[in-house]
C-alpha positions as CSV (number, residue, x, y, z in Angstrom):
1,X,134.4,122.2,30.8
2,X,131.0,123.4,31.9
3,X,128.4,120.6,31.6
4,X,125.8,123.0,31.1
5,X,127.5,125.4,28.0
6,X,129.0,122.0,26.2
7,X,125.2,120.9,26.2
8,X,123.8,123.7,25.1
9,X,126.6,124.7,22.3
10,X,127.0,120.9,21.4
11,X,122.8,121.4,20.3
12,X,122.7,124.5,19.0
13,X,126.4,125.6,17.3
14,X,127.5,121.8,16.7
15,X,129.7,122.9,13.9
16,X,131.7,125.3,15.8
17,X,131.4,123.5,19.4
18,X,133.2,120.2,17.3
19,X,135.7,122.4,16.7
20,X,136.5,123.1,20.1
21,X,136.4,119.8,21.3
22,X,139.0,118.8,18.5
23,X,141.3,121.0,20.1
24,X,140.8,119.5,24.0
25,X,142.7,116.8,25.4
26,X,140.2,116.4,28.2
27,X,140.9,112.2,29.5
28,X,138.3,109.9,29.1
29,X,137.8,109.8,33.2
30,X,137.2,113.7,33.2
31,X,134.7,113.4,30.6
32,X,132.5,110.3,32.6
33,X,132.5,112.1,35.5
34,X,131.7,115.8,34.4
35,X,129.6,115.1,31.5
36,X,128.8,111.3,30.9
37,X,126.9,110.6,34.2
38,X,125.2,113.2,35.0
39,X,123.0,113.1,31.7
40,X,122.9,109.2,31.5
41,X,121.5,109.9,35.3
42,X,119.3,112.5,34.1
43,X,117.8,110.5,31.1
44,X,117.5,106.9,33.8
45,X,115.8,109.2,36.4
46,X,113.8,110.6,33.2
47,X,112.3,107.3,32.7
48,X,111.7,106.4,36.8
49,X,109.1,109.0,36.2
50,X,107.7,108.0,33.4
51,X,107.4,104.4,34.2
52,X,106.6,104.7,37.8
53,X,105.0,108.0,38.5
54,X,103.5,109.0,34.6
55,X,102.9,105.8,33.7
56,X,102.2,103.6,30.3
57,X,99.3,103.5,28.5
58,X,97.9,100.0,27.8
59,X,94.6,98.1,26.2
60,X,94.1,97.5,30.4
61,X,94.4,101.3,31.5
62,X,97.5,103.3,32.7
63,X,100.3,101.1,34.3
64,X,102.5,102.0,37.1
65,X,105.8,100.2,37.1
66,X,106.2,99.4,41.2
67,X,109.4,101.3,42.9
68,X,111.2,98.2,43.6
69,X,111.0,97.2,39.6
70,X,111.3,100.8,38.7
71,X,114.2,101.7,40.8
72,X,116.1,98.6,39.2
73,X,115.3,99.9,36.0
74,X,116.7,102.8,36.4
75,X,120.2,101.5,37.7
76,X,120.2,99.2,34.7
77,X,119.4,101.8,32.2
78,X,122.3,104.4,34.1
79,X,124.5,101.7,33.6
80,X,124.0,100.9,30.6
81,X,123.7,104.4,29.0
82,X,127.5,104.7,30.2
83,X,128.4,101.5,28.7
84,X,126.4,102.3,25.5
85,X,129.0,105.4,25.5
86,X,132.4,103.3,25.9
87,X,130.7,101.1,23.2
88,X,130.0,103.4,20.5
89,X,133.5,104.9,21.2
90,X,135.1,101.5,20.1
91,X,133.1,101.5,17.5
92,X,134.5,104.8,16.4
93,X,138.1,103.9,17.1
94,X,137.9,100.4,15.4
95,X,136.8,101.8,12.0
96,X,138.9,104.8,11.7
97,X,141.5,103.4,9.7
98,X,138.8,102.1,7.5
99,X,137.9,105.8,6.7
100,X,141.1,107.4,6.5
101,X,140.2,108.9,10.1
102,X,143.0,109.1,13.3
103,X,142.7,106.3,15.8
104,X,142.7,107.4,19.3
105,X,140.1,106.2,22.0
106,X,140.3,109.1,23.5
107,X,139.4,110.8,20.6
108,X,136.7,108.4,20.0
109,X,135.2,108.7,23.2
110,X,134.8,112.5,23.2
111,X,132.8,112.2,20.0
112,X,130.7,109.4,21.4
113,X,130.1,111.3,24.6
114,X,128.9,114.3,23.0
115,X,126.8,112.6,20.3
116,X,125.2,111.4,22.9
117,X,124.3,114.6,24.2
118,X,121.2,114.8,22.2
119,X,119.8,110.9,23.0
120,X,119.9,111.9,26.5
121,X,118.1,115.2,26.5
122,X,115.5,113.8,24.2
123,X,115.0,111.1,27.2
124,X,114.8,113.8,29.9
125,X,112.1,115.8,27.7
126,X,110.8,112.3,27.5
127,X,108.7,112.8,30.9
128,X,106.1,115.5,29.2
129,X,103.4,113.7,28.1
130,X,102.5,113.1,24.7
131,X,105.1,116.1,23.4
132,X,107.9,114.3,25.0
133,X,107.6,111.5,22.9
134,X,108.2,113.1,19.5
135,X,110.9,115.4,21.1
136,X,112.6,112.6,22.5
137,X,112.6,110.8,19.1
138,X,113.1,113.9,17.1
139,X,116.5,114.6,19.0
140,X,117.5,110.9,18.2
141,X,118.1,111.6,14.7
142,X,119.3,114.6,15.7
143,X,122.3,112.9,17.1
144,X,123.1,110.9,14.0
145,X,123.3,114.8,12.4
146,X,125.8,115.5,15.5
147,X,128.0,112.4,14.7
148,X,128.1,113.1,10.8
149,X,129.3,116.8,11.8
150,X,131.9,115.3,14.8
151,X,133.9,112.6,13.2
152,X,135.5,114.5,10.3
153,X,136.4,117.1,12.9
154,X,137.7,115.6,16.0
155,X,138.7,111.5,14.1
156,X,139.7,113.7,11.1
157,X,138.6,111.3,8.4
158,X,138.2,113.0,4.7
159,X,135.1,114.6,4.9
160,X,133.7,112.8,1.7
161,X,133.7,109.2,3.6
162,X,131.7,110.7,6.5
163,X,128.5,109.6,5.4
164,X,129.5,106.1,4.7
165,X,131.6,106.4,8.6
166,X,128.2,107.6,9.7
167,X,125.8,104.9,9.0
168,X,128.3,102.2,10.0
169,X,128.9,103.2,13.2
170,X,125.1,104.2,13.6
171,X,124.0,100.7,12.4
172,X,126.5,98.7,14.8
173,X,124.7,100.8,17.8
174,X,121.3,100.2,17.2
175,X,122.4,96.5,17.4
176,X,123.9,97.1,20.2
177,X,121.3,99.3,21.3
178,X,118.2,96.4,20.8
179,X,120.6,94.2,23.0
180,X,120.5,96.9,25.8
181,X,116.5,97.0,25.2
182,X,116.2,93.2,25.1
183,X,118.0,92.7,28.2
184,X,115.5,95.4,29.8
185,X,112.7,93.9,28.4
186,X,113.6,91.4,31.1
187,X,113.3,93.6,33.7
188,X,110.2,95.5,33.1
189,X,108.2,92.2,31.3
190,X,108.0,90.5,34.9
191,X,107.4,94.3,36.5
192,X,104.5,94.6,34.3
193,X,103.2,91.2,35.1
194,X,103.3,91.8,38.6
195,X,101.7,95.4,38.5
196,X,98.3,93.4,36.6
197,X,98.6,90.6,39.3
198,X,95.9,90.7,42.2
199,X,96.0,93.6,44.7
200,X,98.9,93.3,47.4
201,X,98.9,94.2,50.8
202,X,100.0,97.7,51.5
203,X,103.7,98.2,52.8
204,X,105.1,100.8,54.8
205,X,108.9,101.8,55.3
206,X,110.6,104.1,58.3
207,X,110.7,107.4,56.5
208,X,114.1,107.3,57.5
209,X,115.4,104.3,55.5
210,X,116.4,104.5,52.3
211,X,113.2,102.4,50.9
212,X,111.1,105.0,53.0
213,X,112.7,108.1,51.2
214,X,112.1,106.5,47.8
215,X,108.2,106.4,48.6
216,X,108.3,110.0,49.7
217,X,110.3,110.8,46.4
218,X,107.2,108.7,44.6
219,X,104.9,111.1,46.5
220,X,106.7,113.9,45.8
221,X,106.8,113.1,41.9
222,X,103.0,112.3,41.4
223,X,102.5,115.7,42.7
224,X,104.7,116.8,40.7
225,X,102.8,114.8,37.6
226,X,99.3,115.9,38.8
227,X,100.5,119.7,38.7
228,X,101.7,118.4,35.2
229,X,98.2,116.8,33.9
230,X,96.7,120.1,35.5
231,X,99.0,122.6,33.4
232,X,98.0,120.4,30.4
233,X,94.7,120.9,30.3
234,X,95.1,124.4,31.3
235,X,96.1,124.9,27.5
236,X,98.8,127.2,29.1
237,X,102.2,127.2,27.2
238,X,103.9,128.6,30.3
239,X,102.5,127.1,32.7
240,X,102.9,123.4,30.7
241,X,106.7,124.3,30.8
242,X,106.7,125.6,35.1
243,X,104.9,122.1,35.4
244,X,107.7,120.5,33.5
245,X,110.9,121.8,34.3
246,X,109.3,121.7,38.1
247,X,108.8,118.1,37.5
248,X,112.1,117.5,36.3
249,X,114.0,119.7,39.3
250,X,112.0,117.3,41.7
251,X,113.6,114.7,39.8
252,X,117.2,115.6,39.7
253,X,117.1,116.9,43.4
254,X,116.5,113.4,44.5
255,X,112.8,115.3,45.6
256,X,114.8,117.8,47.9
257,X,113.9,120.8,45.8
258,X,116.6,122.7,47.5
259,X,118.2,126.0,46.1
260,X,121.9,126.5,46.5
261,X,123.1,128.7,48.4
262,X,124.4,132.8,47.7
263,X,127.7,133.0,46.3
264,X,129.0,135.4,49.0
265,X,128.1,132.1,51.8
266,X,130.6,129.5,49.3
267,X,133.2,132.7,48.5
268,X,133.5,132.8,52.0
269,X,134.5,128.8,53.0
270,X,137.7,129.6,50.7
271,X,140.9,131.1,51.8
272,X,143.2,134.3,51.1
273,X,146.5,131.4,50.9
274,X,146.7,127.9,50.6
275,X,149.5,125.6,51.0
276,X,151.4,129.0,51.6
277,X,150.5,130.7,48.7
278,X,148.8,133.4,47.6
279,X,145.2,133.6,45.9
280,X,146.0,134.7,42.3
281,X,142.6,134.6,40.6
282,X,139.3,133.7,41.4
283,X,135.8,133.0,40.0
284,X,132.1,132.3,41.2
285,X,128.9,131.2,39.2
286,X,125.2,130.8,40.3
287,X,123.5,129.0,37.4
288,X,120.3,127.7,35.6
289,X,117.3,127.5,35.5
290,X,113.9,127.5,38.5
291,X,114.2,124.4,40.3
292,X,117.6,123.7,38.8
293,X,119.4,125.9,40.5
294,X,123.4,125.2,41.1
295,X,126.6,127.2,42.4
296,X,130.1,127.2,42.3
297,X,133.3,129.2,43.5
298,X,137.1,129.1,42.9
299,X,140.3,130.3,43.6
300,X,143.5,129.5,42.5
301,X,146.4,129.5,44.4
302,X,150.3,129.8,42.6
303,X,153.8,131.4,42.8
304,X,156.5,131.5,40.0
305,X,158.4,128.1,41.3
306,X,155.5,126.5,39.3
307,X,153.3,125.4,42.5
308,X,149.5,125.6,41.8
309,X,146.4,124.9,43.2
310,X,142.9,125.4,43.2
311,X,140.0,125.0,45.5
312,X,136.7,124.7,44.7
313,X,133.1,124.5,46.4
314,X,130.1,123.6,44.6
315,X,126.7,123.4,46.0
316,X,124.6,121.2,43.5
317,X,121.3,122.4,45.0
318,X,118.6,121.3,42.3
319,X,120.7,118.2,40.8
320,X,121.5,117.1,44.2
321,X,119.8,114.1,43.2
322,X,122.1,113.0,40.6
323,X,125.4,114.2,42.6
324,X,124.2,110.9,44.7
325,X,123.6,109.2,41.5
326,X,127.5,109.7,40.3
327,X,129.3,109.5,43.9
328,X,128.0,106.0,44.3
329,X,128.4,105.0,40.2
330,X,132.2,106.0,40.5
331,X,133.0,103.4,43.4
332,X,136.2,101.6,42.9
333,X,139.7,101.7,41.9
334,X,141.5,102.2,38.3
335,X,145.4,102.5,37.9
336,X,147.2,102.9,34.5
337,X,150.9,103.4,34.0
338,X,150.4,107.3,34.9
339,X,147.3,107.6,36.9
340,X,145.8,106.4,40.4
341,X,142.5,106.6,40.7
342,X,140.1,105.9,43.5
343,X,136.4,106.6,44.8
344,X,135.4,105.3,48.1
345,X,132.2,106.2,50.5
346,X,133.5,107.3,54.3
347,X,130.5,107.8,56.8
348,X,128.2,110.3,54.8
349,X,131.3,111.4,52.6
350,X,132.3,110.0,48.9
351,X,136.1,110.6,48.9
352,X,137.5,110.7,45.1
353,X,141.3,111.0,44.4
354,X,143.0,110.7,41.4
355,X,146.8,110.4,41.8
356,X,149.7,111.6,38.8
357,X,153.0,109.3,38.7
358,X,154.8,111.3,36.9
359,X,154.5,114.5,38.4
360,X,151.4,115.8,36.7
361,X,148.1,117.1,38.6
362,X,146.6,115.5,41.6
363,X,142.7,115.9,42.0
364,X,141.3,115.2,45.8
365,X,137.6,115.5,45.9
366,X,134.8,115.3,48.4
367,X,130.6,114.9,48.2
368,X,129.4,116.3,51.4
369,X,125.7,115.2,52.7
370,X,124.9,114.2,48.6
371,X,125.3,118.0,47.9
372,X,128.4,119.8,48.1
373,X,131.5,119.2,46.5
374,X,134.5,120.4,47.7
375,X,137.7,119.4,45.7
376,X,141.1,120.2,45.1
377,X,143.5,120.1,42.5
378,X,147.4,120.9,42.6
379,X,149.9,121.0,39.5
380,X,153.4,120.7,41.3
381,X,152.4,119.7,45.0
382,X,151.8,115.8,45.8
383,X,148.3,114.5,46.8
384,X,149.5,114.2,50.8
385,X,149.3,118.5,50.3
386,X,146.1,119.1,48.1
387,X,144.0,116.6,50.4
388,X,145.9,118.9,53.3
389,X,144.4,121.6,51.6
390,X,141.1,120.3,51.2
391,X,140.7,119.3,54.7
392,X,141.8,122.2,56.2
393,X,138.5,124.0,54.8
394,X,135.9,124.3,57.7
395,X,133.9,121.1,56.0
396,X,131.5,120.9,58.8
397,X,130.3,124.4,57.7
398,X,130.0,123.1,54.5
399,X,127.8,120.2,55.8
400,X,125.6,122.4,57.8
401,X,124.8,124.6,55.1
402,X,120.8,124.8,54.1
């Protein structure tokens, strides 16, 4: 699944993109990590900007939200924009027999997920000033469109009780949803408070530490919002958009603003063999947009005894930012009847396995320097051989890559 297509065809061909995710079986854990957080990241680092660096308009003059404040708000709002999925997908399950649909969470969740696709964009566009607003609000009732066209397709309820399926689940989510706001509201009423209270003392951090990184991200994005004001009154369409999608690349690259490396560097890290066999296909993809830059390389390695795996490297360049984001969001351990799951930090590293019991795939994964990922995943070969794999890639290549 390729985050960036599934967007774009989930917005623009919804009816035929539903039909395609009918027809995955894509686990809940694939989907949160490939798809969920990086947009709810997007959409909480989306509104970092525009409380701390834009700013709201009040009766008193624009308000800042501090970094401290701002940066909690953020987690809470990443958070709960994942929670707001799992939440909407029980919705979903719990009333499918109530519209002749087909329980299945699993089910559920993929619709919630990709409904969701549109709330989360609109938050993104949310940072442009005055447009964003009405786009981000426009694209909210856009995903009420998405969920009427998703359900009979993927929960395969009788098309005629879709509308009533619709509003049910839509009006159980903005309940849930003004519970999630109220509970913010707690968060930003005291930040706003404290940002009208009496002039402070000016602190500064080691540029090294993490508080210190944060102010020269701040720095970084008020540029990025003055070149932003500037293209505004410019009257410029083009350059409005440069200042925008400039702003947002700042954003997602944690204020790195790096561009990933050429595919010929990343084709390079991987092998002719693995585990002893041979390379039987291979692909490679440099992808997006100015500022937003990512690529990505792959080969897969089989015989005919049934033994398969593939390597892949991924430098995240522009959305560097939110690779951080998810490595640290994943941390823990989840184990089912079939499936071992873990995600741990290591020095610099994030280490991620996922583990079959039953003989299925095995997934070993690493984030490198908050940047590169370098995985693994083997159909046929035990997790002891894919990390083998993994590791026996020149990783501190990888790490030294600019």
């Amino acid at each position: 699944m390729n985050l960036i297509e599934r967007a774009k065809n989930i917005l623009l061909t919804p009816k035929t993109e539903w039909d395609v995710v009918a027809a995955e079986t894509t686990p809940v854990a694939g989907i949160v990590t490939g798809y969920v957080l990086p947009l709810a990241g997007a959409a909480a680092i989306a509104q970092f900007i525009s409380l701390c660096v834009i700013g709201t308009i009040t009766p008193m003059g624009t308000f800042r939200m501090g970094m401290g404040w701002g940066l909690a708000m953020m987690v809470y709002q990443f958070v709960m924009g994942i929670v707001a999925v799992f939440v909407a997908a029980a919705i979903i399950d719990f009333l499918a027999p109530t519209f002749g649909a087909t329980k299945g969470f699993d089910r559920a969740f993929r619709v919630a997920a990709y409904t969701y696709t549109a709330a989360w964009v609109g938050a993104v566009l949310g940072i442009i000033p005055w447009l964003g607003m009405l786009l981000g609000l426009l694209l909210a009732l856009y995903a009420v469109y998405l969920l009427y066209l998703g359900l009979p397709r993927v929960m395969k309820n009788p098309p005629e009780k879709s509308p009533g399926y619709t509003a049910l689940v839509v009006v159980v989510a903005i309940v849930v949803g003004i519970v999630i706001a109220m509970v913010g509201g707690l968060i930003t009423g005291p930040a706003m408070l404290a940002g009208m209270a009496a002039n402070t003392p000016a602190v500064t951090y080691d540029k090294d530490s993490r508080l210190g990184k944060l102010e020269q991200f701040g720095k970084k994005m008020e540029e990025a919002n003055r070149k932003m004001e500037a293209a505004n009154k410019s009257g410029d369409a083009n350059k409005q958009m440069a200042a925008a999608m400039g702003a947002l690349g700042t954003a997602m690259s944690g204020g790195t603003g790096v561009e990933p490396v050429q595919l010929d560097v990343l084709k390079a890290l991987l092998p002719e063999t693995a585990l002893g066999l041979p390379r039987t296909s291979s692909r490679a993809d440099r992808s997006g947009v100015a500022g937003l830059m990512a690529a990505k390389v792959a080969n897969v390695y089989s015989d005919k005894t049934g033994k398969r795996i593939e390597l892949e490297v991924v430098d995240t360049g522009g959305a560097a930012g939110l690779t951080a984001l998810a490595g640290l969001a994943a941390m823990g351990e989840r184990e089912t009847d079939s499936r071992i799951e873990r995600t741990r930090r290591e020095g610099d590293r994030v280490v991620r396995e996922e583990i079959s019991k039953r003989g299925g795939t095995n997934t070993y994964t690493l984030i490198l320097k908050d940047r590169f990922v370098v995985s693994g995943k083997g159909s046929g070969v035990d997790i002891d051989a894919v990390k083998s794999a993994v590791n026996g890639l020149d990783l501190g290549k990888v790490e030294g890559l600019k």
